[in-house]
N, C-alpha and C positions, 0 to 999 in steps of 0.2 A: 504494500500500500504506500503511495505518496505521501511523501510529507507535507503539508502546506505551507507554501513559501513564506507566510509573514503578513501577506497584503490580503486586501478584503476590497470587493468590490461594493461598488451600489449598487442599488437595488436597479436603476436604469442601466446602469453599464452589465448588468447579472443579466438582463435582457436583451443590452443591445447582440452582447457573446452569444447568449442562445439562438439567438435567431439568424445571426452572421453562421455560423456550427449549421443552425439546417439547411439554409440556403446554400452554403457549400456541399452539403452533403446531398441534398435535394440534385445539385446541378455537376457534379462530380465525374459523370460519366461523358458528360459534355463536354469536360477540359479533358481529353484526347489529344495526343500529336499524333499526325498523318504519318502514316508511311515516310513518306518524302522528311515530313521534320524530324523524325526521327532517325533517321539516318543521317541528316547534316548535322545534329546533337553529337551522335558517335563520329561524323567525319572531324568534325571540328574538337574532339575530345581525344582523342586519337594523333592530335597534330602536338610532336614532345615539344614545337615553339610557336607554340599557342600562347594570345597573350591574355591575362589574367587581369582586371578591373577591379576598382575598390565597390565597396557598395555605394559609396557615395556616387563615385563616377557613373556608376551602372542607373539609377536614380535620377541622376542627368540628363543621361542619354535619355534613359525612358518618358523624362517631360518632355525632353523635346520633341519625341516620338508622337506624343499625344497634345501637340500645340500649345 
């Protein structure tokens, strides 16, 4: 059994988690990679000079991606 980290949520944030948890879970089989992405995941994993991002950088890119 887990231990409990320490922290206690509210009672709204106890719901907003529960409901983020089913809609994930509700829509789970929807978040698939094709064939195709799956295979440039392993191309591109595969590559020993492959270049490696921060998360912060990757977070970046990703705004910019979505304007």
């Amino acid at each position: 059994m887990n231990k409990p980290c320490g922290r206690s949520l509210s009672e709204n944030d106890q719901d907003a988690a529960g409901a983020a948890l089913i809609d994930y879970l509700a829509h789970r089989d929807d978040m698939r990679l094709s064939d195709a992405q799956l295979a440039e995941v392993r191309r591109r994993r595969s590559d020993p000079d492959r270049k490696l991002v921060s998360h912060a950088e990757a977070k970046e890119r990703l705004g910019r991606l979505a304007g």
